[in-house]
C-alpha positions as CSV (number, residue, x, y, z in Angstrom):
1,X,-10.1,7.9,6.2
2,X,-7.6,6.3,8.5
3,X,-7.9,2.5,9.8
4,X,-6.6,0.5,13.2
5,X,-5.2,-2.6,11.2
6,X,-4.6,-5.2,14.3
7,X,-2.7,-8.6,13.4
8,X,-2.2,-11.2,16.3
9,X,0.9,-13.6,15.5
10,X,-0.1,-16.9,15.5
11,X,2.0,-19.2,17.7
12,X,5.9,-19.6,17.4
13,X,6.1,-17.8,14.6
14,X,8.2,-15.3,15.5
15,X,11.6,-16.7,13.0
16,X,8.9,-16.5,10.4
17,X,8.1,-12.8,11.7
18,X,12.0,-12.0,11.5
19,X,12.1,-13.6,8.0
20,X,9.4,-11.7,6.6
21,X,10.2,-8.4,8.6
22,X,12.1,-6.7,6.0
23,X,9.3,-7.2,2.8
24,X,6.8,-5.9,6.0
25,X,8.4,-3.1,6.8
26,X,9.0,-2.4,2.7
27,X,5.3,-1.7,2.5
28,X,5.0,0.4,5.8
29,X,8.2,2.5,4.0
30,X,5.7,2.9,0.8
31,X,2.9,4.2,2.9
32,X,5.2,6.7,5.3
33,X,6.4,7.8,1.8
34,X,3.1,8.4,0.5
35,X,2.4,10.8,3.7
36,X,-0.1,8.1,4.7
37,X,1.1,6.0,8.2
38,X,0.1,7.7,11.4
39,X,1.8,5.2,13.1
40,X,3.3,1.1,13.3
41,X,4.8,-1.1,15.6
42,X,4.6,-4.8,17.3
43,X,3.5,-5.3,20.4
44,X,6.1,-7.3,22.7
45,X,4.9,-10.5,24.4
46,X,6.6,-9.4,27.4
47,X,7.3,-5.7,29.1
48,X,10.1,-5.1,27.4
49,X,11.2,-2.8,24.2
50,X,13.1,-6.1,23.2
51,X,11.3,-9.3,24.1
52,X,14.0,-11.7,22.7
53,X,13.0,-15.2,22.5
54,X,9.5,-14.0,24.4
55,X,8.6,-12.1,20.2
56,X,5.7,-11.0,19.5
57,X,1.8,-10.7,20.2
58,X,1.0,-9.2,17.0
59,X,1.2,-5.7,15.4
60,X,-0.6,-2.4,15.4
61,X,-1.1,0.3,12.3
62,X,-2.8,3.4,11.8
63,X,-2.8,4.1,8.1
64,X,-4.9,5.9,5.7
65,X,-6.9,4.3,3.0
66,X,-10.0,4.9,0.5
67,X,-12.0,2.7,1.9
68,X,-12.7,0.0,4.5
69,X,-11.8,-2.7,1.9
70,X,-8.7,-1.3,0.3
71,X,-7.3,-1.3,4.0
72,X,-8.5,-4.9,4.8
73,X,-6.5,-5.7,1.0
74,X,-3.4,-4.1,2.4
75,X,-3.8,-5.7,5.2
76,X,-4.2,-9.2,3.7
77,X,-1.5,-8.4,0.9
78,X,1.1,-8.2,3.9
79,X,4.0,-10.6,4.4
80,X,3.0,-11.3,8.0
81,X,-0.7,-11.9,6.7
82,X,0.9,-13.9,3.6
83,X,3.0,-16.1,5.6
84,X,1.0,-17.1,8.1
85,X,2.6,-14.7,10.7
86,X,-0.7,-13.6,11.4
87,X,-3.7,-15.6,12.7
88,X,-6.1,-12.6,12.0
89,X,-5.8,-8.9,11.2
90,X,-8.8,-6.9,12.4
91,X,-9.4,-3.6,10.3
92,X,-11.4,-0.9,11.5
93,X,-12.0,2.9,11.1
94,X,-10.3,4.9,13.0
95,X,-10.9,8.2,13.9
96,X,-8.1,10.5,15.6
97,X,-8.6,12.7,18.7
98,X,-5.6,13.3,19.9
99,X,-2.8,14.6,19.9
């Protein structure tokens, strides 16, 4: 089943957030590989495709997983999670419509 894994960066931590980005990333690389990502990204703090010093509200992906708790253990496994990038990740079923 796929789930909506929502993380909202805690305050000023967007150095942290660049530090961590590559080990992040790593494990989104392992799921695209494994046929299972739908989709990944952050979400600017400003309307821009490059917020600069502005960073980061948090990040959004749409992943496969076996369960409801194997996605919230992926979830809490990640380096942004890990590190305190993260104030809370939400995980939820999600169910794709379109396209």
């Amino acid at each position: 089943m796929l789930y909506a894994l929502i993380g909202e960066d805690a305050p000023n931590t967007l150095e942290q957030r660049l530090a961590v980005r590559g080990a992040h990333l790593a494990r989104l690389q392992a799921l695209q590989a494994e046929g299972r990502l739908v989709l990944a990204g952050p979400c600017p703090a400003v309307d821009s495709p490059d917020p600069g010093p502005a960073g980061f509200t948090g990040s959004v992906i749409v992943a496969e997983f076996d369960s409801l708790e194997a996605a919230q253990a992926w979830a809490a496994a990640d380096p942004y999670s890990t590190t305190g990038v993260f104030i809370r990740c939400t995980v939820k079923p999600f169910r794709k419509v379109l396209p």
